[in-house]
N, C-alpha and C positions, 0 to 999 in steps of 0.2 A: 677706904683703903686704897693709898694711891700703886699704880702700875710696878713693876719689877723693872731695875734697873740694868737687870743681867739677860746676857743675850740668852737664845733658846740655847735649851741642853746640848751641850756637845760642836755648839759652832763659838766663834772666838769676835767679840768687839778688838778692829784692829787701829788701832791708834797712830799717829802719825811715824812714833819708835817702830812700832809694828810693821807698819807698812815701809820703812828704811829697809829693814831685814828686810821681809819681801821682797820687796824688788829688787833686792841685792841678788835673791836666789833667783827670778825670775830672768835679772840682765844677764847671767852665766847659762840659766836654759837657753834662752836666744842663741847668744853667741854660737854656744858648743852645738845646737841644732844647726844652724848656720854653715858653720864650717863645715860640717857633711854634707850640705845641700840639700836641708830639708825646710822643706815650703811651709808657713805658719796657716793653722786653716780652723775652724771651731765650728757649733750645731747648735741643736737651740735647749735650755734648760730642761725641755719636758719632752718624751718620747713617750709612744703608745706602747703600753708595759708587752706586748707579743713579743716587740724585739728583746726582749730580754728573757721572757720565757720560751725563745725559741734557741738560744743559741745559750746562755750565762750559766743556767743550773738553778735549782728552787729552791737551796741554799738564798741564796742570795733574792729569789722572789719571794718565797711565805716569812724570809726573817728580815730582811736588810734593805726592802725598796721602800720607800716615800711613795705611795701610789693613792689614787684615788678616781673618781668619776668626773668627768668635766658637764659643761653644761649639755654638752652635746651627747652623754651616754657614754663617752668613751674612757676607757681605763687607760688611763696614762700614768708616768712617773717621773718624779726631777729624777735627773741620771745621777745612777750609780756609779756609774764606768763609762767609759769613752768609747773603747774597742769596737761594739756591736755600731754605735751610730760614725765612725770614721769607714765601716766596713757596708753602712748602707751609701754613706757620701760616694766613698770611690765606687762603687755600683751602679752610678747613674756615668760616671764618666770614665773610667777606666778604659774604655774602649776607644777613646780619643786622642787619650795623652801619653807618652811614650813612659814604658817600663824601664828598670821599676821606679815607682810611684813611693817619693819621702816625702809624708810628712809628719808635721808635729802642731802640739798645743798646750795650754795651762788651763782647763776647765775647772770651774770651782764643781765639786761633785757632793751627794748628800747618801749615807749609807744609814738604815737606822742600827746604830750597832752600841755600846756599851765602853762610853766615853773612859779613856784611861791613856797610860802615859801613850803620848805617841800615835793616840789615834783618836778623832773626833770625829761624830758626825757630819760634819761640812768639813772638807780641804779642797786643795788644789791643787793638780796633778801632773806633772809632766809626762808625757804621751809621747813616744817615738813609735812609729810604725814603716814599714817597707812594706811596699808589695811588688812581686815579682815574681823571676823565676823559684821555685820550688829549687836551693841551694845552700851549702854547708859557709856561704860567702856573705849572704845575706844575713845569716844568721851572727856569724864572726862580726856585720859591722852593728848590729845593735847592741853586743855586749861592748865594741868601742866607745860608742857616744854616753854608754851609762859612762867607763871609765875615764873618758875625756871630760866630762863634768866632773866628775870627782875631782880627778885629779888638775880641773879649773879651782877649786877651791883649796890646795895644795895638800889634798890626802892622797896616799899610795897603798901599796898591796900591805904595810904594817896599819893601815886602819880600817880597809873592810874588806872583803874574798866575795866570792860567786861562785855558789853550790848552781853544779848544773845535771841536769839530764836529760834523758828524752823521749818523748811519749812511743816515739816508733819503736824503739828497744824493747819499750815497757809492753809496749801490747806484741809485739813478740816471743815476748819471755809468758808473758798469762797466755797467751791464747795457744803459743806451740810446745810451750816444755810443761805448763801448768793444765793444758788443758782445757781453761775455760771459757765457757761460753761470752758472748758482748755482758748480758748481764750480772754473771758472776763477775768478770772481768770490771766491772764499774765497782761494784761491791767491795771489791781488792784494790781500786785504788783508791777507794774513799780511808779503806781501814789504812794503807800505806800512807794517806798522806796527812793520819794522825799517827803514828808510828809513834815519831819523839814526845809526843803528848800523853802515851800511854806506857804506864808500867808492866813490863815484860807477862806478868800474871794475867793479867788483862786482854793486854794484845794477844795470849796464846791463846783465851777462852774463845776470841772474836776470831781467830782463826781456824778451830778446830769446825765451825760452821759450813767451811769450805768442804771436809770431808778429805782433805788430803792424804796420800799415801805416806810413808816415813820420808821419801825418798825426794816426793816434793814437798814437805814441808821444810827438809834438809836444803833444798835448792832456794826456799823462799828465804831463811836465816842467812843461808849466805849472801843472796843477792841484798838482803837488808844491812851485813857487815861492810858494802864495798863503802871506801870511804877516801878514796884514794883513782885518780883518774890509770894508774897503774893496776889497780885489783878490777877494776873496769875492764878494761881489755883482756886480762883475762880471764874474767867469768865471759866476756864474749863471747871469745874464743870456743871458751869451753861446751857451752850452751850451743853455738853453731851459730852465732848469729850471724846474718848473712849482709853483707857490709853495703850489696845494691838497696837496702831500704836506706839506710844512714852508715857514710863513709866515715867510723870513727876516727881513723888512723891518719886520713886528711886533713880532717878536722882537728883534731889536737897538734897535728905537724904546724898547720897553717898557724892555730894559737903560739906556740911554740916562737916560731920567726918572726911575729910580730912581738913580743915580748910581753905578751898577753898572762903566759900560763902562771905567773908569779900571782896572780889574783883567784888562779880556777879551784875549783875540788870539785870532787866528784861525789853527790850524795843521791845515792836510790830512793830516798825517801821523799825526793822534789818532785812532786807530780803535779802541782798546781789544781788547786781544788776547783776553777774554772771550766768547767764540760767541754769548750772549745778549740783547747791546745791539742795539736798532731805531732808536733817534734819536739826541737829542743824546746825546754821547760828550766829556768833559772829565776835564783834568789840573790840579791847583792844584800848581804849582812856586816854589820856593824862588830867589829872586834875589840871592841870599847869591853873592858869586864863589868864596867858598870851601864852599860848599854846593848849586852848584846843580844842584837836582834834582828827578825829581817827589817832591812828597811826600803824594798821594793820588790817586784817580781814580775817578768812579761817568759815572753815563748812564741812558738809557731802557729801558726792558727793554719789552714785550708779551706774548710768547708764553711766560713761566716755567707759569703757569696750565696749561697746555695739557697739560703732561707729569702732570697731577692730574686727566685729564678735566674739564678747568673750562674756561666761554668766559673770553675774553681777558680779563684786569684791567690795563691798564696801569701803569707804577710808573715812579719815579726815584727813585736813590738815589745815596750815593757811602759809599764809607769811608777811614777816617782812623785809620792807623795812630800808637802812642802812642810809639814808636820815631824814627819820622821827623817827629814830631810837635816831641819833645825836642829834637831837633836844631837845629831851625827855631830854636825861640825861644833856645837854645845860640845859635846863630849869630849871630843879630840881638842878643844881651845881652838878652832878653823874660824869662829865667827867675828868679824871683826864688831867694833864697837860700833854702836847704833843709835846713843844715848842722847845725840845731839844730831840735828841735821848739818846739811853742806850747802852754806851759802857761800857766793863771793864775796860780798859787801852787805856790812850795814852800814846805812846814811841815816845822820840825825843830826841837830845843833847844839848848841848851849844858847843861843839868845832867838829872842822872837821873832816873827816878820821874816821868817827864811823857810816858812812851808812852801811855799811856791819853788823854790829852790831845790829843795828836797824831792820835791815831786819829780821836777824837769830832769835833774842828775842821775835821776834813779830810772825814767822811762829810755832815756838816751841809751845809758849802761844795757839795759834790757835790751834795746836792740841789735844791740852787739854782744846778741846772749850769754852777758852776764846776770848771773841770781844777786837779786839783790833785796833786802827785807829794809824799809824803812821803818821813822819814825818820826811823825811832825812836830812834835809836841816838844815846847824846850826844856830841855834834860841837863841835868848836871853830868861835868867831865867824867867822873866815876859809873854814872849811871848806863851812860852811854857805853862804856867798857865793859861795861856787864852784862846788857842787854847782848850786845853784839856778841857776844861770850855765848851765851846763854843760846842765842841763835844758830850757834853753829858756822856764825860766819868768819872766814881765814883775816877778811880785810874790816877795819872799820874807818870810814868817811866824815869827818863834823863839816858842815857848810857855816861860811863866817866872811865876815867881811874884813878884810886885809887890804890898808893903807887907799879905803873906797871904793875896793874890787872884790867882786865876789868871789870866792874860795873855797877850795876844799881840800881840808887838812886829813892826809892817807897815812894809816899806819898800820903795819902785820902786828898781829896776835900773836905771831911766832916769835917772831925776834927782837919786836918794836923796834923794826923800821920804821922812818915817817918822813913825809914830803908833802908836800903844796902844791896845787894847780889849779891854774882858773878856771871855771867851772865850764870854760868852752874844749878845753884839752883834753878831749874826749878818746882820742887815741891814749894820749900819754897816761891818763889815766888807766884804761884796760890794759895797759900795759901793765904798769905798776901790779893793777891787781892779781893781771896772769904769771906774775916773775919771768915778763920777759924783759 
């Protein structure tokens, strides 16, 4: 019985089509990390699984880690997540380099989780992270770079929104109005943050455990209606919440002025099922009807540091899977076509005795970084047309000998243009093929 020709469950063989898209997605992470001023930096495949059971949640370690023993005894795991090993990196040097501290990556990551649309065992993740001051500023620019990516690929607030909240409201509201202790309080937001997953009958049975009076289960309904950055402020309000933990009113103004708030909503039921977020906690969803979904989610963290003997460094970050990523601009028609690569030039002949030619025309062009895809072998005039077609390339080259001079006859694919140059006019020719 010979081998299986399919990659392992839940990860993708990426084919050269494949790998266009990629890096289509991956040139726009660059850039739009860039433009903020955020430093590219990456870790190594496998981490000693502590770090994840110190800080991630056991959600994610008894179900969703890749783990095992190495030769040496040690329990390690290919990374889940990025978060905990970007937050052991800046731990060794933070104290060096001036705050705050951008940076960003595309790790490929392994989850063992239950392959389906939009999410596989192996992807690649875009990672923004800030660390700094503890600020409602900090926060505002990582929901930017989500939106300046997006809106690199030409979607606006008619194709995805950003449900947001935030952990410090949240544990205000359980521990001062509700009463509960850290560990109820964990309890409550594990059941909040299956809320929309559960029908009403359900959710009330999983509630009534709490032992709530009328009056706070009244207060838990409504805080689960707010739906709206406007019903927010005022169950606030209402509730007394005290603005020196998180200044909402700056916070939304600031959104506001930047032009931000056309993308925001407000949903109480965002709490991030990750044990290490402290404040703002946000989803960027997909408003495709035939897609909708989330399709990323980061927040505040504080205390990562702490599991490395470090005082606090606060951070915000989000990632953005290249899976759910594809889908999005699939969905909205954003992705452009992939189906053929992008060369400059194909070179090839119609008669014999012109591979050396071929060769030389084609390493020159290269040095003067043009793509160029050869062909030694002599081809008929059609063939050559189609090859070069087929290659993806704008220009095609035939090498020939014209009136005892070597040549090369240039024509666009696009317009069939065509022109002649001896095989030394090495400018004139990258010309030709740059349309300049």
């Amino acid at each position: 019985m010979g081998l299986s020709k399919k990659p392992y469950k839940g990860c993708r063989d990426l084919y050269p089509k494949d790998k266009r898209e990629q890096n289509f997605l991956f040139d726009s992470m660059h850039i739009t990390a860039k433009s903020f001023g955020y430093e590219p930096y990456d870790g190594p495949m496998l981490e000693e699984i502590e770090l994840y059971r110190a800080k991630s949640g056991q959600e994610l370690i008894n179900d969703q880690i890749y783990g095992f023993t190495d030769r040496g005894a040690r329990e390690v795991a290919i990374r889940p997540e990025m978060t905990p090993t970007v937050a052991r990196m800046v731990s060794n040097v933070h104290k060096e380099i001036p705050k705050p501290i951008r940076w960003y990556s595309i790790p490929n990551l392994m989850r063992y989780e239950r392959p389906q649309k939009g999410r596989l065992r192996e992807h690649w993740q875009f990672n923004v992270d800030i660390f700094g001051p503890d600020n409602i500023y900090n926060e505002i620019e990582v929901l930017q770079v989500a939106i300046s990516l997006f809106e690199k690929f030409g979607a606006n607030h008619n194709h995805f929104g950003i449900q947001i909240n935030n952990r410090k409201f949240v544990d205000f509201f359980f521990q001062n109005k509700l009463e509960l202790d850290r560990i109820q309080s964990y309890k409550l937001y594990k059941l909040v943050d299956r809320y929309e997953k559960l029908n009403s009958d359900t959710f009330a049975k999983y509630l009534e455990e709490f032992h709530f009076s009328n009056d706070q289960c009244q207060l838990v309904h409504e805080y689960l209606s707010i739906d709206s950055v406007e019903k927010f402020i005022g169950f606030a309000k209402k509730v007394k919440f005290n603005k020196e933990i998180w200044d909402f009113e700056i916070f939304f103004k600031t959104l506001k002025e930047l032009n931000i708030m056309a993308y925001v909503e407000f949903n109480s039921s965002i709490v991030r099922g990750l044990d290490y977020y402290t404040g703002l906690v946000f989803e960027i969803f997909d408003k495709h009807p035939e897609n909708r979904r989330a399709l990323c989610g980061g927040g505040a963290y504080s205390g990562l540091m702490s599991i490395f003997n470090e005082s606090p460094l606060p951070g915000v970050g989000f990632g953005l899977g290249d899976v759910t990523l594809k889908d999005f601009l699939k969905a909205h028609e954003l992705l452009p076509d992939f189906e053929k690569a992008n060369h400059n030039i194909y070179i090839a002949a119609e008669d014999e005795n012109h591979e050396l030619q071929v060769l030389n025309l084609s390493n020159l062009l290269r040095r003067e970084n043009i793509s160029v895809c050869n062909n030694t072998m002599k081809l008929k005039y059609n063939k050559i047309i189609n090859a070069a077609e087929k290659s993806g390339s704008s220009t095609v080259g035939i090498v020939q000998f014209i009136e005892g001079q070597s040549m090369v006859k240039l024509k666009k694919l696009s317009n069939h243009q065509t022109k002649s140059f001896a095989l030394t006019e090495i400018n004139k020719i990258k010309n030709f093929i740059l349309d300049k």
